[in-house]
LOVO-418472 format. One line per field, with one value per residue (C-alpha): residue number from 1; residue in three letters; x, y, z. Coordinates in steps of 0.001 Angstrom, whole numbers. Layout:
N
n	(NUM/...)
res	(ALA/...)
xx	(X/...)
yy	(Y/...)
zz	(Z/...)
***
This chain:
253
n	(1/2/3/4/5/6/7/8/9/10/11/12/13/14/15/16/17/18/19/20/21/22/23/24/25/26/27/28/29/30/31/32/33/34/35/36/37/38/39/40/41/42/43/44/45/46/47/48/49/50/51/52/53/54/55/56/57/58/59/60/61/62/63/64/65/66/67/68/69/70/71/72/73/74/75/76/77/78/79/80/81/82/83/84/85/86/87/88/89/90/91/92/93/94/95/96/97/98/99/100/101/102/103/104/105/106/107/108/109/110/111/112/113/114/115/116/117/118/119/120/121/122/123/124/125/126/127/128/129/130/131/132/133/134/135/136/137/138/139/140/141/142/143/144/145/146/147/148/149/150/151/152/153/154/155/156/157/158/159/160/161/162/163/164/165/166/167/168/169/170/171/172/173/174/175/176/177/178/179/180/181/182/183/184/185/186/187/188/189/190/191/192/193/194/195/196/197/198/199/200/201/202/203/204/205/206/207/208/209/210/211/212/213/214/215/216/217/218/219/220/221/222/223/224/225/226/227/228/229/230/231/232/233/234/235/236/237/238/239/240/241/242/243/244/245/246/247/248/249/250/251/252/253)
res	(UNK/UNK/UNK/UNK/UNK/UNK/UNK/UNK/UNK/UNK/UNK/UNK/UNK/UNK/UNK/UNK/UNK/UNK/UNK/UNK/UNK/UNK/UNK/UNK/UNK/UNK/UNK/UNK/UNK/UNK/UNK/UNK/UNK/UNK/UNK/UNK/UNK/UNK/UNK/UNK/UNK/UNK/UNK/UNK/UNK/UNK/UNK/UNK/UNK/UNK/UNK/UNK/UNK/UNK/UNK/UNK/UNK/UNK/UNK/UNK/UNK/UNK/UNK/UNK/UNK/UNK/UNK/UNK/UNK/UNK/UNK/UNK/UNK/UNK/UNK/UNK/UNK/UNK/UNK/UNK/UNK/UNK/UNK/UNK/UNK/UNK/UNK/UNK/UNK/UNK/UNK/UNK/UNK/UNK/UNK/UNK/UNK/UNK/UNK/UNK/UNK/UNK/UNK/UNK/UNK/UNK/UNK/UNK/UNK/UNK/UNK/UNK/UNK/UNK/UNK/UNK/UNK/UNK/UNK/UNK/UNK/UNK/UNK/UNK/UNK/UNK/UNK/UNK/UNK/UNK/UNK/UNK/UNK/UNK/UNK/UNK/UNK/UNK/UNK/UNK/UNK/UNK/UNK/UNK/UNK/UNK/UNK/UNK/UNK/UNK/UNK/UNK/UNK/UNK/UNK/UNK/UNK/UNK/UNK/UNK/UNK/UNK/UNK/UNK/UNK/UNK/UNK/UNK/UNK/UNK/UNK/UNK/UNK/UNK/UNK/UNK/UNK/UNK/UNK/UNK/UNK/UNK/UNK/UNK/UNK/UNK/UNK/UNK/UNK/UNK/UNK/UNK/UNK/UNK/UNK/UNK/UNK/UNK/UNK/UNK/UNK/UNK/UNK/UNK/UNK/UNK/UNK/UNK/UNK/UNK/UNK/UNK/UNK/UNK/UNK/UNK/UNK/UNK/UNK/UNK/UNK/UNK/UNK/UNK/UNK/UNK/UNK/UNK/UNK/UNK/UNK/UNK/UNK/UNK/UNK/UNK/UNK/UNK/UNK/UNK/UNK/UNK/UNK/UNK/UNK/UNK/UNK/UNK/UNK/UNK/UNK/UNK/UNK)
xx	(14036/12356/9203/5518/3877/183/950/-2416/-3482/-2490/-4822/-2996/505/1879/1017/3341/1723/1917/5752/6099/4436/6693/9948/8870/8176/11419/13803/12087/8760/5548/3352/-543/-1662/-5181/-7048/-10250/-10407/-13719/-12182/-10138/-12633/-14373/-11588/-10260/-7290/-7498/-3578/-3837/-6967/-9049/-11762/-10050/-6547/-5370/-6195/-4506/-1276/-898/-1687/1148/3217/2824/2686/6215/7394/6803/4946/2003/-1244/-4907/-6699/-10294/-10594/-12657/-13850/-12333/-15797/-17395/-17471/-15352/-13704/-9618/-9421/-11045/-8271/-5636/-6979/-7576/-3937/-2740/-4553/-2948/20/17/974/2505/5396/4909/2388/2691/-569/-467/-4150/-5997/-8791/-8703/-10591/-10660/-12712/-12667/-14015/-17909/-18346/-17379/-20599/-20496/-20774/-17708/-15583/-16297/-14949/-11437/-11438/-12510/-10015/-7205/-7376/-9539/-8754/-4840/-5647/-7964/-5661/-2291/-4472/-5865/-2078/-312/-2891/-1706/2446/4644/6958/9896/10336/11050/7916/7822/4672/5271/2336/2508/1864/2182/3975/991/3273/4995/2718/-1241/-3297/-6068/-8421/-7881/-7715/-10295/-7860/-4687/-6490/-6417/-3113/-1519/-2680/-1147/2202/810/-509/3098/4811/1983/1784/5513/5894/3191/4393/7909/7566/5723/8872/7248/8784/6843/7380/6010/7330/6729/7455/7060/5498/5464/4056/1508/-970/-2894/-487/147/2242/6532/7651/10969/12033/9786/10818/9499/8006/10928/12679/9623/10051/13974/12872/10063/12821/15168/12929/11427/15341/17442/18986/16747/16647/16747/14652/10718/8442/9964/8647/10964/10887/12372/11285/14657/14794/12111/9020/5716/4261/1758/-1553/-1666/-2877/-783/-1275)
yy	(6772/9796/9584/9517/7014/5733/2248/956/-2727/-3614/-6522/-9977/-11134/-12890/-9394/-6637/-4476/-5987/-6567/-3061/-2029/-4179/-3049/737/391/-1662/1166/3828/5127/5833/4085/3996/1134/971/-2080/-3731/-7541/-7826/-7397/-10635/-12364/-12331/-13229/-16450/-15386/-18510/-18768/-15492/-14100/-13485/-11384/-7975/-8459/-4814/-4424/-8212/-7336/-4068/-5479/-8213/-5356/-3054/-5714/-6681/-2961/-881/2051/1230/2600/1565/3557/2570/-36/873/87/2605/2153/4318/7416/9840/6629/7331/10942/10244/7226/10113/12468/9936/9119/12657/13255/10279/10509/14710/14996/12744/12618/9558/7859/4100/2812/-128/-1314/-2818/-4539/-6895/-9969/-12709/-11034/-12026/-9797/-10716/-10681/-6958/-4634/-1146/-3280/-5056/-2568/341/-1093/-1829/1886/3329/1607/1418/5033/7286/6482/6639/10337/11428/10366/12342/14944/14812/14006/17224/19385/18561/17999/20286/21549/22254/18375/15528/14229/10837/9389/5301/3573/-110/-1082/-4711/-4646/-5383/-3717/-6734/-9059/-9455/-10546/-11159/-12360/-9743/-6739/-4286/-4507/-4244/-1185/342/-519/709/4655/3901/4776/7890/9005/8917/11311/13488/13783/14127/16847/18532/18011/18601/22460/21239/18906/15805/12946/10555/7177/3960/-9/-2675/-5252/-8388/-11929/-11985/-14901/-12728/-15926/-15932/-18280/-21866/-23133/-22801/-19306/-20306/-17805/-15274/-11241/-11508/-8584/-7805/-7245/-4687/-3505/-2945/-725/1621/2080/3296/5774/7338/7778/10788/8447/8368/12307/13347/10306/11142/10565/6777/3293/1097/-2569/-5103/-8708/-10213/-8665/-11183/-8879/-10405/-13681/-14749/-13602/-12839/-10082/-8022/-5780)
zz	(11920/13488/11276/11734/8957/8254/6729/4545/3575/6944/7607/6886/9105/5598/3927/2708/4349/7539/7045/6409/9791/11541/9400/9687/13901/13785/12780/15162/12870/14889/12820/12279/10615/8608/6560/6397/6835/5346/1898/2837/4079/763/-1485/-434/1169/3203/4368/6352/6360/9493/11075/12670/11007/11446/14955/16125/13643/15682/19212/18805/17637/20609/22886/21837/22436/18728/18451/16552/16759/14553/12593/12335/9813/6820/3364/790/-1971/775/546/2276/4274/2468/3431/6890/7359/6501/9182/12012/11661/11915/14484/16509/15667/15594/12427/9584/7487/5658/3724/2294/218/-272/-38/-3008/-4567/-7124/-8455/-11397/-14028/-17191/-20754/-20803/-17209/-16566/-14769/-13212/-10010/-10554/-11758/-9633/-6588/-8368/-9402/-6111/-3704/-6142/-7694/-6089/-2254/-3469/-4700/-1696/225/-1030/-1212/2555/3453/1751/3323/6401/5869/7396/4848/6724/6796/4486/3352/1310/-304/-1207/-3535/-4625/-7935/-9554/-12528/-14651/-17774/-17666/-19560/-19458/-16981/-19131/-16735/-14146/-16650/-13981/-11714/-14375/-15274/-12161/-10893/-13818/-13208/-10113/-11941/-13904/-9931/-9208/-11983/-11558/-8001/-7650/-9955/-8335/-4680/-4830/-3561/-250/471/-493/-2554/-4472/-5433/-6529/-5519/-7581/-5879/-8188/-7415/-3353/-1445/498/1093/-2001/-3809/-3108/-5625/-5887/-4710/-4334/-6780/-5638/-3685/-49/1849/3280/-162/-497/3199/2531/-555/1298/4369/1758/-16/3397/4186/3795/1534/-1128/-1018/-4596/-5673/-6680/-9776/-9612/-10392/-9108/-9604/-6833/-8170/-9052/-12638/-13815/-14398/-14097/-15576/-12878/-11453/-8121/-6329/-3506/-214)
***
């Protein structure tokens, strides 16, 4: 896979995202990797969490031969942090042709307990950093090549979440961010589409998740649609979680 990618939500070795840095560096991608462990620090991801995440996951990858390189880890509620993240990575890797977002935010908030405070940062990360960043990315794409944009979303459609409904909210203009985005992309040679990748035992969840995707079911899918494969596919939301849709809460990146 001759492809240059910046991978995000790269901060936890039971996480997608790290999976998908792995995967990508795996089938030949030069990858740049970006999250911020501080987020899962104060979350109580305490399966997987730990101080400096992204820059460990991509030191055992190099060290074990794959081309993977760090962006500065940052916190996406400051401003000007996504497009920076989007910049630093094309300017390590000269150039990108990929883009996989797959960060988030989310936390257990129920109706009565919502504040500007705690919304804002489920907004910012999820929605605006996702559109700074496609924006920062197709200034920079080189037309001539296939260009594929991936973003995760988390099947919220399924069912409620009723006491995580901020970041249902966000998540689920993650999918509108896709059509839109895809229609308006497709004459710079850039394809985009959105995984939802089901209930995934990333480290938040400790009960039975013997039915449960992994992130290698989600890896398999992102390989495919940053493929010549997957060609005439954009403006998707595709679903890989075993047909069952979504009756949990859980959060994923």
């Amino acid at each position: 896979m001759n492809k240059k990618i910046l991978i995000t939500g790269v901060s936890r070795p039971l996480g997608i995202g790290a999976t998908l840095a792995k995967r990508f560096a795996e089938a030949g991608a030069v990858v740049a990797v970006h999250g911020f462990s501080g987020y899962d620090m104060t979350v109580g991801t305490k399966n997987s969490a730990a101080p400096n995440g992204t820059e460990s996951i991509a030191k055992q990858l190099s060290d074990s031969g794959l081309n993977v390189v760090v962006v500065t880890p940052s916190d996406f509620t400051e401003t000007g942090t996504a497009k920076k993240a989007v910049e630093e990575a094309a300017q390590k890797l000269d150039g990108l042709d990929g883009l996989i977002l797959n960060h988030c935010y989310g936390t257990y908030t129920e109706i009565g307990d919502w504040t500007e405070e705690n919304l804002d940062p489920h907004f910012s990360v999820n929605i605006r950093a996702c559109m700074l960043m496609i924006q920062a990315f197709a200034k920079q794409v080189d037309t001539t090549r296939e260009n594929a944009i991936t973003l995760f979303t988390s099947g919220q459609s399924n069912g409620p979440m009723t006491n995580e409904i901020p970041y249902c909210v966000a998540k689920e203009a993650i999918s509108n961010l896709t059509r839109q985005t895809s229609a308006l992309l497709g004459s710079k040679n850039i394809r985009v589409n959105c995984i939802n990748p089901g209930p995934n035992d990333t480290g938040y969840y400790t009960g039975d998740t013997s039915r449960w995707c992994t992130p290698n079911d989600a890896a398999d899918l992102a390989l495919f649609l940053h493929s010549s494969h997957a060609k005439c596919i954009t403006g998707q939301i595709i679903a890989s979680d075993k047909g069952e849709g979504f009756g949990g809460n859980f959060v994923l990146c």
